[in-house]
C-alpha positions in Angstrom: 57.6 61.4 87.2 55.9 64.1 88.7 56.9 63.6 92.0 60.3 64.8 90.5 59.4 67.4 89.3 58.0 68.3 92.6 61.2 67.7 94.3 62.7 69.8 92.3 61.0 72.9 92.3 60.8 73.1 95.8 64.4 72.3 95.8 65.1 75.1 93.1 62.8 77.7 95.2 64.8 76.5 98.3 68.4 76.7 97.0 67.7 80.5 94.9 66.2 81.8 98.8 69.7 80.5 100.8 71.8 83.3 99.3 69.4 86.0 99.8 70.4 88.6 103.0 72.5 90.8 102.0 73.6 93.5 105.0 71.9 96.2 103.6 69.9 97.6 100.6 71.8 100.2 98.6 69.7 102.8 96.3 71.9 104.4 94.4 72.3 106.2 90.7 75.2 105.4 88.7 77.8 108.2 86.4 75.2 107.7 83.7 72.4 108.9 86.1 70.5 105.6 85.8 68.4 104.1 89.3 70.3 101.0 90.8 69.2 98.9 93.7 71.3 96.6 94.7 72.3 94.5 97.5 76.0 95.1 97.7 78.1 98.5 97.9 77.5 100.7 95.6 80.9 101.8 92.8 83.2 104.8 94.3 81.4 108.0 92.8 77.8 106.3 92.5 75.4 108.9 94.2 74.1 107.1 97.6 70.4 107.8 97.8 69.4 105.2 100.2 70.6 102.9 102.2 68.2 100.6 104.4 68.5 97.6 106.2 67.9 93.6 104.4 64.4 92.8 105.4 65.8 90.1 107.5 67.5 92.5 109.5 64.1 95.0 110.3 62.5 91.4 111.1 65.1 90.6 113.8 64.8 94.1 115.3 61.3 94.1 115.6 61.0 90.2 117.0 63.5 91.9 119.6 61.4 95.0 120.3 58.6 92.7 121.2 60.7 90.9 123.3 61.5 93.5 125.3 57.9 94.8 125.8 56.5 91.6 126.7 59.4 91.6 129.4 58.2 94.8 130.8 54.6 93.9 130.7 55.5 90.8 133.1 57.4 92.5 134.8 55.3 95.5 135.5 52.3 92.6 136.2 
């Protein structure tokens, strides 16, 4: 029995993670001036405070910055 219930919270925490990644993070306030951070375009109007990439997406640029300067270290070795 609890080997179930195991299974299926890791299979909850698993499933609820996959549809994380939206493009970018929007901060934006809304007509009735009220904070709103959201993951998907922001209402025509809305007042665009911030937008900033998914954490996914600053991951994948920094893995590729290293890339690079490990390259140029070998290279410059």
């Amino acid at each position: 029995m609890t080997y179930k219930i195991i299974i299926v919270a890791i299979l909850s925490v698993f499933l609820s993670s996959i549809g994380y990644g939206g493009d970018n993070i929007y901060t934006w306030k809304d007509e009735q001036g009220v904070l709103n951070i959201t993951d998907y375009v922001p209402p025509y109007g809305a007042e665009i405070i911030n937008i900033s990439p998914s954490p996914r997406e600053a991951a994948e640029k920094l893995q590729a910055q290293r890339l690079i300067r490990q390259k140029r270290l070998l290279q410059e070795q």
